[in-house]
C-alpha positions in Angstrom: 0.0 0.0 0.0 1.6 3.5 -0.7 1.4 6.5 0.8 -1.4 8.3 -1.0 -3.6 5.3 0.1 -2.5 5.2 3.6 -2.7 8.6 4.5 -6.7 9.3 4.3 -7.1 6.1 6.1 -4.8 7.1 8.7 -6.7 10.8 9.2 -9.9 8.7 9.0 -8.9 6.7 12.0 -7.0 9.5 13.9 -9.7 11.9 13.3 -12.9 10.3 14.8 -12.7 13.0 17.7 -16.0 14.4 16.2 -18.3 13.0 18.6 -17.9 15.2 21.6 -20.7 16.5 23.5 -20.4 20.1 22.7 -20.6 19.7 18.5 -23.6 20.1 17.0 -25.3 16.9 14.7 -24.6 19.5 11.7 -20.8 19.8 12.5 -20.8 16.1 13.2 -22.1 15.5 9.7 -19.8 17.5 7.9 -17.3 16.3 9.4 -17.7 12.6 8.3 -18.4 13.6 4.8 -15.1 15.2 5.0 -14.1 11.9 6.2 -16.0 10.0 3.5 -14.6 12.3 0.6 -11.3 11.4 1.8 -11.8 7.3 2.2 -14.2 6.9 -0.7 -11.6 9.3 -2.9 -8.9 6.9 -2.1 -10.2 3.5 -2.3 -11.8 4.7 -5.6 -8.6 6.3 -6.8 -11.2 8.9 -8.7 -9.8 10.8 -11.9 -10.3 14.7 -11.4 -13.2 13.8 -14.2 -14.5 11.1 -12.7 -14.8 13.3 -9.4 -16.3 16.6 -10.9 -18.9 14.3 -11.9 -19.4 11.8 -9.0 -19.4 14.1 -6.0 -22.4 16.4 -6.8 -24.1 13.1 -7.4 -23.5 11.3 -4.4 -24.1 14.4 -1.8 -27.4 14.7 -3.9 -27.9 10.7 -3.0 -26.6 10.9 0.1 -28.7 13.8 1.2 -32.1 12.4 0.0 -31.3 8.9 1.9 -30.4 10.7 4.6 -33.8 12.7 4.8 -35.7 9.7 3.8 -34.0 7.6 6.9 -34.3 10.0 9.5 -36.9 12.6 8.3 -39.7 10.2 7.3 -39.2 7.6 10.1 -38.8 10.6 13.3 -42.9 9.5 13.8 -42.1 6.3 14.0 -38.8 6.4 16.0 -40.3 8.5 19.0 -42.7 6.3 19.5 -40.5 3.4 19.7 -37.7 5.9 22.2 -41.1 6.9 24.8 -41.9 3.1 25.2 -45.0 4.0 24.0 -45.2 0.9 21.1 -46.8 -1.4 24.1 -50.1 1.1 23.9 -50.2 1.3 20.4 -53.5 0.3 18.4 -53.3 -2.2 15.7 -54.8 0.5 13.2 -51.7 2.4 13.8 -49.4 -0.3 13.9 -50.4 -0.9 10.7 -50.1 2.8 9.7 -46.2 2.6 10.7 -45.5 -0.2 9.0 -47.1 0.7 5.4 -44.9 4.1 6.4 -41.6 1.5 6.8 -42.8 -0.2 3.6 -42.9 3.3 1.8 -40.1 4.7 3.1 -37.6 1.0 2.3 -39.0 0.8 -0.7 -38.3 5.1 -1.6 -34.7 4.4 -0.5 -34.7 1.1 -2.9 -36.0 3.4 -5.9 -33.4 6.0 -4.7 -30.6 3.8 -4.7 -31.4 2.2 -8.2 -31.8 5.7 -9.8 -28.4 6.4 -8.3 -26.8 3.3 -9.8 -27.9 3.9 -12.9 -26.7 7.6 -13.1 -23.7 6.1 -12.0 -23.0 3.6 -15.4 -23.0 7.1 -17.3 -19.8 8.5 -15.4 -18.0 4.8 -14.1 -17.4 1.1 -15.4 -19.0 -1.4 -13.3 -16.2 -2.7 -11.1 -15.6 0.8 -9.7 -19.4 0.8 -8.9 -18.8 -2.3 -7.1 -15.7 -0.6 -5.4 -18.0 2.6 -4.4 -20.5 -0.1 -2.6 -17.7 -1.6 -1.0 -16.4 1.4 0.1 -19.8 2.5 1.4 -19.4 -0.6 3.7 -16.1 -0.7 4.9 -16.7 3.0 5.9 -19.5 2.7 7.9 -18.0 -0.4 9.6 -15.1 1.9 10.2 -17.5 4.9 11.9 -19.3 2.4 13.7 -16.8 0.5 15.2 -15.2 3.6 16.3 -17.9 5.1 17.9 -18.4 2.1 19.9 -14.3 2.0 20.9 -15.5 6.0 22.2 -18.4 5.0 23.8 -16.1 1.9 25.8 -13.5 4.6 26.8 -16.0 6.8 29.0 
């Protein structure tokens, strides 16, 4: 592995400092899509081409599955942080899950859409490589926020 590879993935893992109590969720964000840029930049080894086209593509992706996860479900989520799911009526237990159903199935037509825009600007194996990425990254972020959660 050289030195351009192992650098962002040495920042990524020495920079997870991000979750401290005073930092806002919007300054956490950006933060790991700085981190993201860097990691999905590297193991995708992106042309200056292939970049000016893929970026814009993926925040625009990104963005809409994030609002889809965490707009869309909020209803749905309080209920299930209050404790509140034990009183709940069937009627709207059915109501939340046709909600789920929309929503998983939104973020499938989402994802397709995005895969397809993305044959226009890269060959197949690097799509592969971006999923992979995707993965490995969020492993990465995960497992790190559990190592900070362990240290307090």
């Amino acid at each position: 592995m050289n030195i351009r590879k192992l650098l962002p993935i040495l920042l990524l893992f020495s920079s997870f400092n991000f979750y401290a109590q005073s930092e806002s969720m919007k300054e956490k964000k950006e933060q790991i899509k700085s981190l993201k840029v860097a990691f999905f930049t590297t193991e995708l080894d992106l042309t200056t081409n292939e970049a000016e086209k893929f970026w814009p593509l993926y925040n625009t992706f990104d963005d809409k599955q994030f609002e889809l996860r965490h707009q869309k479900m909020r209803a749905f989520m309080k209920r299930m942080r209050d404790g509140s799911l034990d009183r709940i009526t069937e009627k709207e237990a059915n109501n939340f899950l046709a909600q789920m159903e929309d929503t998983e199935e939104e973020l499938y037509l989402l994802r397709k859409k995005f895969m397809q825009n993305l044959k226009v600007i890269f060959p197949a194996v690097k799509i592969l490589k971006l999923r992979k990425a995707e993965e490995d990254f969020n492993r990465k972020l995960l497992q790190q926020y559990r190592n900070k959660g362990q240290k307090k």
